[in-house]
Each structure stands twice: as C-alpha cells, then as structure tokens.
Kinemage of the C-alpha trace (Angstrom):
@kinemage 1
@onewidth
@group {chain A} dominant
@subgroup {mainchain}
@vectorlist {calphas} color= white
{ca unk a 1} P 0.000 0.000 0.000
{ca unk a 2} L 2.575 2.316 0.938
{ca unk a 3} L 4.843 1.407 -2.291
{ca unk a 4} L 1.194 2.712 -4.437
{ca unk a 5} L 0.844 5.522 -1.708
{ca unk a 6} L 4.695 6.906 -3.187
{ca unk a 7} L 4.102 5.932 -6.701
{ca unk a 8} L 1.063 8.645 -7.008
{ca unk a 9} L 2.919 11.174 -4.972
{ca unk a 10} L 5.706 11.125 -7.180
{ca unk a 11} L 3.062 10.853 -10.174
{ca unk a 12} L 1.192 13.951 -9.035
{ca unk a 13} L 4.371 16.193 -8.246
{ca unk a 14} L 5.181 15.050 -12.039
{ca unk a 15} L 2.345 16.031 -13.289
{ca unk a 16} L 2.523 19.576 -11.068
{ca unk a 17} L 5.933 20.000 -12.340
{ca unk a 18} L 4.863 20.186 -15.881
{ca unk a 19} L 1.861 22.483 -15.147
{ca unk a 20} L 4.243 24.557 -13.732
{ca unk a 21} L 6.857 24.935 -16.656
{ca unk a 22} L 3.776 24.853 -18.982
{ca unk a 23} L 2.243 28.144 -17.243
{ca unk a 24} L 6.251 29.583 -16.742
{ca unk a 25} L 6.230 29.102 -20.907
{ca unk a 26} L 3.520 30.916 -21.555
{ca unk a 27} L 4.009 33.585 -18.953
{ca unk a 28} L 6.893 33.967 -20.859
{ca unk a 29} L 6.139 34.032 -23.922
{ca unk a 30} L 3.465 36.886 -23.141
{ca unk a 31} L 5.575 38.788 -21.597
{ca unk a 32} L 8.208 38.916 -24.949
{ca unk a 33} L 4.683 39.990 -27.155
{ca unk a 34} L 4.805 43.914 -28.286
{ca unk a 35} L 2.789 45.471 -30.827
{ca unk a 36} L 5.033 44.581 -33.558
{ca unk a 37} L 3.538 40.503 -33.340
{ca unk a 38} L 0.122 42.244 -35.003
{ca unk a 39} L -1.171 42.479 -37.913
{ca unk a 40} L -4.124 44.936 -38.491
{ca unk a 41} L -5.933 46.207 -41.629
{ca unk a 42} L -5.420 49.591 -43.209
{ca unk a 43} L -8.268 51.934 -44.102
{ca unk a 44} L -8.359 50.680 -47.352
{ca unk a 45} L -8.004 46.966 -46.357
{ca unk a 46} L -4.629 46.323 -46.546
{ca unk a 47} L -3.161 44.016 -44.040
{ca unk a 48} L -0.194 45.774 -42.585
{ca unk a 49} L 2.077 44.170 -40.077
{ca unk a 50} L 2.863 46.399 -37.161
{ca unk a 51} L 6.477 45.514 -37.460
{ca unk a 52} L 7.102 48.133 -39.824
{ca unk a 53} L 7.193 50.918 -37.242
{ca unk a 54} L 9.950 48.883 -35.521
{ca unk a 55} L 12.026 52.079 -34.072
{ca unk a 56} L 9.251 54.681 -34.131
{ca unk a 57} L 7.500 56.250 -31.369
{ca unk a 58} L 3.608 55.559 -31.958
{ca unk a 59} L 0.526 57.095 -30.917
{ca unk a 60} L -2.461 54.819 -30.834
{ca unk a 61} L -5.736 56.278 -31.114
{ca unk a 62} L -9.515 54.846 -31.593
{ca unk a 63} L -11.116 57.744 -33.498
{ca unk a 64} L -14.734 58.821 -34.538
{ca unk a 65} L -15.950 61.030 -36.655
{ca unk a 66} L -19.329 61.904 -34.768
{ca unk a 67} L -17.902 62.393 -30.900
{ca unk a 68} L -17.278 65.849 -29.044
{ca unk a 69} L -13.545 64.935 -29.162
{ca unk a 70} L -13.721 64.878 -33.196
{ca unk a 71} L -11.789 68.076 -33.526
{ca unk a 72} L -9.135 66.521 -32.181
{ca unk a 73} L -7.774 64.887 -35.151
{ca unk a 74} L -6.684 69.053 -35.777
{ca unk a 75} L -4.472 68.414 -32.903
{ca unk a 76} L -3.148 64.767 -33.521
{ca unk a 77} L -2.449 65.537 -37.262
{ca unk a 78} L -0.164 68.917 -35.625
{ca unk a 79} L 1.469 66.631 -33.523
{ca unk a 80} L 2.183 63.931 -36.532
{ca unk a 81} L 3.259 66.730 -38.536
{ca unk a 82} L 5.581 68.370 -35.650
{ca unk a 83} L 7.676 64.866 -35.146
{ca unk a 84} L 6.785 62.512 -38.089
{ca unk a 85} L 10.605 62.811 -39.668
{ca unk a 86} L 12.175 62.541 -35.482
{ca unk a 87} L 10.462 59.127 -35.849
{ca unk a 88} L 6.912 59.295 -34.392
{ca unk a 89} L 3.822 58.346 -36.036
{ca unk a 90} L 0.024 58.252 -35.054
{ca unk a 91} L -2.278 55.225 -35.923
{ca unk a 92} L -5.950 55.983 -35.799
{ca unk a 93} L -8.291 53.182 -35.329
{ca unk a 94} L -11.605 54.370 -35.860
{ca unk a 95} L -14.332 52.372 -33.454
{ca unk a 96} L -18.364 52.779 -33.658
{ca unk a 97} L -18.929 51.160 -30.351
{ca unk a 98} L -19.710 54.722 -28.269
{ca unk a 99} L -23.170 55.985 -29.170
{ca unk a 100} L -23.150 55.159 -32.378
{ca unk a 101} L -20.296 57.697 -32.910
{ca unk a 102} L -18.680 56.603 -36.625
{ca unk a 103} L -21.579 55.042 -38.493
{ca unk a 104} L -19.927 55.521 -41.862
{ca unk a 105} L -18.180 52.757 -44.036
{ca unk a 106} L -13.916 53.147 -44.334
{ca unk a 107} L -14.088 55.219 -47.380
{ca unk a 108} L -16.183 57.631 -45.742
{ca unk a 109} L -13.759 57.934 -42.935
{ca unk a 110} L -10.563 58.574 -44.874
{ca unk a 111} L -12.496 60.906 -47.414
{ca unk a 112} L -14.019 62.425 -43.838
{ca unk a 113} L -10.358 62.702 -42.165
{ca unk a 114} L -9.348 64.102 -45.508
{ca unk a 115} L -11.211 66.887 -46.319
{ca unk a 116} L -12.522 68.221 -42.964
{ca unk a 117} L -8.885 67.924 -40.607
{ca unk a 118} L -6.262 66.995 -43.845
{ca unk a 119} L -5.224 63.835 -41.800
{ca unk a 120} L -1.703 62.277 -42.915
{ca unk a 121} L -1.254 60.068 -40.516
{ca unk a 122} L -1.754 56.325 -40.810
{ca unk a 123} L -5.808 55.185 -40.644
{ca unk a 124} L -7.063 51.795 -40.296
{ca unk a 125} L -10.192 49.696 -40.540
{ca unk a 126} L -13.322 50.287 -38.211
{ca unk a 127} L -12.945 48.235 -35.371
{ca unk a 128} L -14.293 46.874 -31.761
{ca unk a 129} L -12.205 48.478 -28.790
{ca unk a 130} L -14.069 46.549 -25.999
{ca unk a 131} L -16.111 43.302 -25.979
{ca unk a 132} L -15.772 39.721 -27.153
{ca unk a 133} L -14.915 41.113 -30.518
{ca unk a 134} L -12.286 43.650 -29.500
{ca unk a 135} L -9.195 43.543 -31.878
{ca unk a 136} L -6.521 41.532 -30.530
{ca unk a 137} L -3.923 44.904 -30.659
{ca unk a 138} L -6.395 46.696 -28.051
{ca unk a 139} L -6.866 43.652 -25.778
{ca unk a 140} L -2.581 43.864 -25.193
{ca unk a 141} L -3.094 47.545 -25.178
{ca unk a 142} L -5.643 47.519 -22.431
{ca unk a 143} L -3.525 44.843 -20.526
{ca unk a 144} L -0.180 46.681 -20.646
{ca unk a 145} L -1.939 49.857 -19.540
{ca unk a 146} L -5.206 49.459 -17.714
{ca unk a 147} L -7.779 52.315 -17.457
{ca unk a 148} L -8.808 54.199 -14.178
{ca unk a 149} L -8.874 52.101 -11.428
{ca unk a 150} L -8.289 48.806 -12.911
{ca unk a 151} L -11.173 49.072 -15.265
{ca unk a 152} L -9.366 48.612 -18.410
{ca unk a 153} L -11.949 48.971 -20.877
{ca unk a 154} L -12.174 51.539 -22.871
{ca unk a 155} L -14.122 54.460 -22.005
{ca unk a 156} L -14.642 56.582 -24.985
{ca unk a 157} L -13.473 57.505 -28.285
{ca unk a 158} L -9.872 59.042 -28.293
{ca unk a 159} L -8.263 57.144 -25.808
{ca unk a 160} L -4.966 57.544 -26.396
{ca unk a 161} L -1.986 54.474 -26.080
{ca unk a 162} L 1.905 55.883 -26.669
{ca unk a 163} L 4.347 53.417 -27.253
{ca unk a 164} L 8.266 53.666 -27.134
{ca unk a 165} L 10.661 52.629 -29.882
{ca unk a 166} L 10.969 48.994 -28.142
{ca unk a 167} L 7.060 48.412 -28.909
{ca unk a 168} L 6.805 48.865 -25.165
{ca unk a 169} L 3.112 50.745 -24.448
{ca unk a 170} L 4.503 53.178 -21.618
{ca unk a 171} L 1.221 55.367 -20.926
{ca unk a 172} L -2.336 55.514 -21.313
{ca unk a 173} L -4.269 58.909 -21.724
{ca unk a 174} L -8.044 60.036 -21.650
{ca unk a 175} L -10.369 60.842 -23.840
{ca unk a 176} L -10.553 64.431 -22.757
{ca unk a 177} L -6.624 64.593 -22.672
{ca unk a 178} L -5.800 66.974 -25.578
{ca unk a 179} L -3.119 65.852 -27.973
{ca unk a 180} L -0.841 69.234 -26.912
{ca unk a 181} L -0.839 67.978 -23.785
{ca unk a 182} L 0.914 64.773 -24.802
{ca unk a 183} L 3.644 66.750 -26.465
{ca unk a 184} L 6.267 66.422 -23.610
{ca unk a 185} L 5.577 62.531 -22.954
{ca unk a 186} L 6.537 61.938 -26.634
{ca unk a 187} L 9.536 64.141 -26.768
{ca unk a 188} L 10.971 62.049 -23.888
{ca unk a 189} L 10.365 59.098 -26.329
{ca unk a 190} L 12.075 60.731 -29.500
C-alpha cells in the first residue's frame, strides 16, 4: 500500500511539475509579445504588419468622426506633422462602439479625415475596442496599460496608447486629454 501511496505522490508532483513549466512558458512568452507581433488592416483593407514601425514612437488612437472629441484629429495631425521625420507616427483606429459615434463605411472615414482635418497620418479599418470582438492589438493595449482604477476597458473615443521605440506601451491617456498635452511625454520618447 505504501509502495502505491509513493508511486502517485511522485506521479502527481510530475504532473505539477509540468503544469508549472507549462504556465512559466507561456508567462513567458506573453511577456516577450509587443505590438510589432500584429497584424491589423489599413483603411483601405490592406493588411499591414505592425512591425514596420519597428524604431518609431507611436501614438495609438480609436477615433470617430461623430464624438465631441472629433476636432481633435486638428491636434493629432499637428502633432504627426511636428515629429513625423524625429520618428513618431500616429495610428488611428476608428471604433463605432460609443453611441453610435462613426456610423460611416472606411471610405467615408478617410475621405471624412481628408477633407474636414487633412489627416496624414496612418488610418485603419473600423474596429471593436471593448467586448468579445475587441481587436486583438487593443486587448494587449488595455492589458499593458489598464484604465482608471483597474477598469481597463475603454471608455470613450480618443483614448490615447503611446508606445516607445521597443514596442513597449509606456502610458495611457483620456479621452478628454488633448493631444498638446501629450507633447512632452513623446519628446521624452524621441
């Protein structure tokens, strides 16, 4: 009895032993993920891999064309145009999840972003910020930098994410947090 007694002891710390290096793996393995592993679509449907702003300081933004904050894109695309050849870029993500707030279809957007704030900086495809259908780049956004009070979700159109040149997201910023106001945070990252 005691010989069957040892053998599932030594069975069961097995068995614990790899659970453990399992979890350790992918622990690991998480914590080695930056932006650069994604791959989101463009405005105009393009896949783009996010590796190609390997080096540049980013600005991550979901955007809407219908929200209060709207004339901030006036600010964002001053900021883009300030740093954009000291290595910084903006990527706007626009979201319809907040009241309904950018109804319109991708073209609309980009002709919208065009002609009412000349955007330049780098649009992409309509997307979910929050939910079961939440793009995977804004579920590791909302985990590296968590929202008010551990309530990571996001709260409203232009939440801001800045990342360093490592792919490392270093701050989070709110909605009502101008884009001049982020000036300083990204000249410490340029």
């Amino acid at each position: 009895m005691a010989s069957v007694k040892n053998v599932w002891l030594k069975m069961l710390k097995y068995i614990f032993s790899i659970i453990l290096i399992f979890v350790i793996s992918l622990n690991a393995q998480e914590q080695k993920m930056s932006i650069y592993d994604f791959t989101v679509k463009d405005i105009d449907g393009n896949n783009v891999s996010l590796s190609k702003y390997k080096g540049k300081v980013l600005l991550i933004v979901n955007v809407a064309s219908e929200c209060g904050f709207t004339p901030q894109y006036a600010g964002l695309e001053k900021l883009y145009q300030k740093y954009k050849d000291k290595g910084f870029m903006i990527l706007g993500f626009p979201s319809n999840q907040f009241a309904n707030q950018e109804p319109a279809s991708n073209d609309k957007i980009k002709f919208f972003c065009h002609e009412n704030y000349d955007v330049h900086f780098d649009m992409f495809s309509k997307i979910d910020v929050n939910g079961d259908n939440a793009s995977p780049l804004y579920k590791f956004l909302k985990e590296k930098q968590g929202g008010f009070l551990w309530m990571d979700g996001i709260k409203w159109n232009f939440t801001k994410f800045l990342v360093d040149r490592d792919g490392k997201v270093v701050d989070r910023f709110a909605p009502i947090t101008k884009p001049q106001n982020i000036e300083k945070d990204i000249e410490k990252l340029l």
